[in-house]
Phi, psi and omega in degrees: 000092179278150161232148183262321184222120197261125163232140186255137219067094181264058162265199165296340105357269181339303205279002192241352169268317189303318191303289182330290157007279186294002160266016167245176174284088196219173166248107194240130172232144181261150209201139184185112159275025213228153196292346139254149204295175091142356174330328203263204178296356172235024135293005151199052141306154175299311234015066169253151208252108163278165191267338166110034182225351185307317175306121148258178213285010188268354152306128151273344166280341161309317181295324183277351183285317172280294175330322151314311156295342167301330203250358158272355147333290196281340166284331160313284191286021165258317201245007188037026197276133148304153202179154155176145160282093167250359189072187187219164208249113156273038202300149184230152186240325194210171203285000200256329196266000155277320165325322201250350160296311191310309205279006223221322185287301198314331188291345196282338211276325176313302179309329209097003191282102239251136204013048196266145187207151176265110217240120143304168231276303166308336171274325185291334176254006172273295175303317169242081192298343171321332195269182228252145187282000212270331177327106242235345175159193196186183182241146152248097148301110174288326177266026167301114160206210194235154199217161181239094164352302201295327210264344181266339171275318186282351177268323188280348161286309157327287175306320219261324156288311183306320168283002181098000188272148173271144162248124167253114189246168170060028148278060166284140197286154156210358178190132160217126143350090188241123168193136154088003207099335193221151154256158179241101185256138176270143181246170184266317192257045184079346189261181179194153168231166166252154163208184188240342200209109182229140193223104189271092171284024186284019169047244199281336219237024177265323139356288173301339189277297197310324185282352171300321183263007186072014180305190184289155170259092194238171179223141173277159221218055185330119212215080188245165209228144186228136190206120165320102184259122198242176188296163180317295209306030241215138160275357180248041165299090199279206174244327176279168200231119142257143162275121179263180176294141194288138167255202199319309202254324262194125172297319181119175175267152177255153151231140214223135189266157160234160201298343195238037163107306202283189195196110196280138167221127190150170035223171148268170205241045196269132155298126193224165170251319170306079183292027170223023177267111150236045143333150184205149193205135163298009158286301189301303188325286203316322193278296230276315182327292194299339184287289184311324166302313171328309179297306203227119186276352199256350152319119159339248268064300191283349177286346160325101159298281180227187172199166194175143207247144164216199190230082200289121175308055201281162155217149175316337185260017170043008152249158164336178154208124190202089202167163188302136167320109176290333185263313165291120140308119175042057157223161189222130183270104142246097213249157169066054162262053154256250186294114027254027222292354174267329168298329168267007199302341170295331195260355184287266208330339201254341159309314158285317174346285162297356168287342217266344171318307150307023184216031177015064159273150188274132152175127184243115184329124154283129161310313179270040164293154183229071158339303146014033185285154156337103183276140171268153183267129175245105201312329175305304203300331214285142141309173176270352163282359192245319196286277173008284203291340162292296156350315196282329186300303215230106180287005186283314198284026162271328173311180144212122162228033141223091167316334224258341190244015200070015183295142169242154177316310167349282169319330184273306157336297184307315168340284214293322183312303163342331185082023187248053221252044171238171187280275184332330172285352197264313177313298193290327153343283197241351192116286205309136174084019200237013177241207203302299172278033209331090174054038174264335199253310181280298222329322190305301194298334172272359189289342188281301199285301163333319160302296214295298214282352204221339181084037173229151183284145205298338183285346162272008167260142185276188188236311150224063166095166157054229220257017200276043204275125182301316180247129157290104181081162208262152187272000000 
């Protein structure tokens, strides 16, 4: 298995570079250890589209950030992923917290950041009747807006496999090779590829790839944020992405409308050692209420669906790092991609791009690129007359086995047709177990289909890879 270009990590990053690729004539493998793409840090991103002023523009994740927001329209009506410009909120409470609104506007304005504005008191409640009546004024972006992570990775590997790129999943690098022009990377569980070209996207884990290839020695800063998914029904439900004034390290908690109804507060910002702690703790619960009640009073406790923690990729120089190796040959770092790194992963891509161009990899556009994927019909978008005439096609989309989100067997089915055969990956896919009752009521019924569908014993389906087994001894 020769490759012209290897990227290690099918996070969001990985996977928006890979899309990109495959529109060239190129031989490309996507690399990844965990058994399915987005498993890593961006199966628990906020999934908000930011706007581009938190940054000033001598970042470079700033520059990428903005240029980034720009370019989901058009990925959008190509990949079908849920997405919408619900805009974003910047609220102040007190006079000292409008000084640092002026400045997050100048910056947006500097950036380039398209009808971003500064709002009184009346107007700022006006956009949002939600928020806390104590409010005194605010920042507004309009071109902000919210995205569902998974389904936005799993579309760009889907194009990106359509196009010719290999997915190696349950690849973890454990050795590598320089002889000749090419590496030779190994994996733990025995397989290897060769390649001329590697691009390490290894999110928390970049540090380590890089000392793998004989790269730069730099340390990832593990950072992790614990964050509430509370109900449809939830009365403090905003319309808007809100923001408090940002503190040093941290945009600060949130309150997050999400793309599919439901409704997220967080994350915190914690520094760690452990890159594999997603721990969740009643200290943090008690600090994000407060912070988020502070914003919008009529949010809850009781309204908690789940929680769930993720890992943000930080370095001390608090930017991207992005760029040729000075020490590995023909490797390129893409590293400390965290917040805004799901808003800039497009433009991160047409950025490696041109790195690797400098390092004079050939590439010449395929006439027969395909932008495209397949839209799956998902029966919640449906009338009941759409469904009916889908139903008469394919009697699966009649099951319904998750109520709480509207999934149909169908639906499930397509999943697994998909390479998407652990219950999380069925989730993050399709929805299901992804409402109210998070899969007390589906899990069983997808665990069936999944069996049915793939020959593996229902004790042999994971819950995500490796020992994450649902049922424990054999049925």
């Amino acid at each position: 298995m020769k490759y012209d270009v290897a990227i290690i990590g099918a996070g969001v990053s990985g996977s928006s570079i890979a899309r990109k690729l495959s529109s060239y004539k190129l031989d490309v493998a996507l690399l990844d250890k965990e058994c399915d793409v987005s498993f890593g840090t961006s199966k628990a991103n906020s999934g908000i589209i930011h706007a581009g002023f938190h940054s000033n523009k001598k970042y470079l994740k700033s520059r990428l950030e903005v240029l980034g927001n720009s370019m989901f329209d058009r990925l959008q009506t190509e990949l079908g992923f849920p997405f919408k410009r619900v805009g974003i909120l910047v609220v102040a409470f007190k006079e000292e917290d409008l000084k640092t609104i002026e400045t997050l506007y100048s910056q947006g304005v500097e950036n380039g950041v398209p009808y971003i504005q500064i709002c009184g008191r009346d107007r700022i409640m006006e956009l949002e009747p939600k928020l806390n009546s104590d409010v005194i004024g605010g920042l507004y972006a309009p071109t902000g807006g919210i995205i569902e992570p998974y389904r936005f990775v799993f579309s760009l590997v889907e194009s990106a496999q359509k196009n010719g790129v290999k997915l190696h999943l349950n690849f973890k690098v454990e050795k590598t090779v320089f002889e000749n022009d090419y590496h030779t990377i190994y994996s733990q569980n025995g397989e290897k590829i060769t390649t001329k070209y590697v691009i390490n996207a290894a999110g928390v884990y970049a540090d380590e790839i890089s000392k793998l290839f004989g790269g730069e020695d730099f340390n990832i800063i593990p950072r992790k944020g614990e964050e509430y998914l509370l109900d449809k029904n939830s009365a403090g439900f905003p319309q808007k992405v809100i923001f408090p004034v940002p503190a040093k390290n941290s945009k600060g908690i949130l309150v997050i409308p999400t793309v599919e109804g439901t409704m997220m507060v967080g994350p915190t910002a914690k520094e760690i050692t452990d890159k594999e702690d997603l721990s969740t703790s009643s200290d943090e619960l008690e600090t994000i209420f407060q912070f988020a009640k502070r914003l919008v009073p009529a949010i809850s406790e009781k309204d908690i669906i789940t929680q769930f923690a993720g890992i943000r990729p930080s370095l001390e120089t608090n930017d991207f790092y992005i760029e040729h190796s000075k020490k590995a040959k023909n490797f390129i770092q893409v590293a400390g991609i965290q917040s805004p790194g799901l808003t800039a992963s497009p433009a991160i891509a047409e950025y490696v791009k041109d790195l690797l161009k400098a390092l004079n990899c050939s590439l010449e556009e395929k006439k027969d690129f395909d932008p495209y994927i397949e839209h799956i019909p998902r029966i919640r978008n449906y009338s009941i007359y759409e469904v009916d005439e889908l139903v008469t096609k394919n009697n699966q989309y009649g099951n319904i086995v998750c109520r709480c989100e509207n999934i149909s067997e169908a639906e499930i089915v397509e999943a697994i047709k998909r390479g998407h055969t652990t219950i999380d990956g069925i989730k993050f896919f399709t929805r299901a177990g992804m409402g109210r009752c998070q899969g007390g009521f589906c899990s069983y019924k997808i665990l069936k289909i999944i069996s049915r569908e793939t020959g593996l014993g229902i004790e042999e389906i994971t819950k995500r890879g490796g020992e994450s087994f649902v049922i424990k001894g054999r049925l």
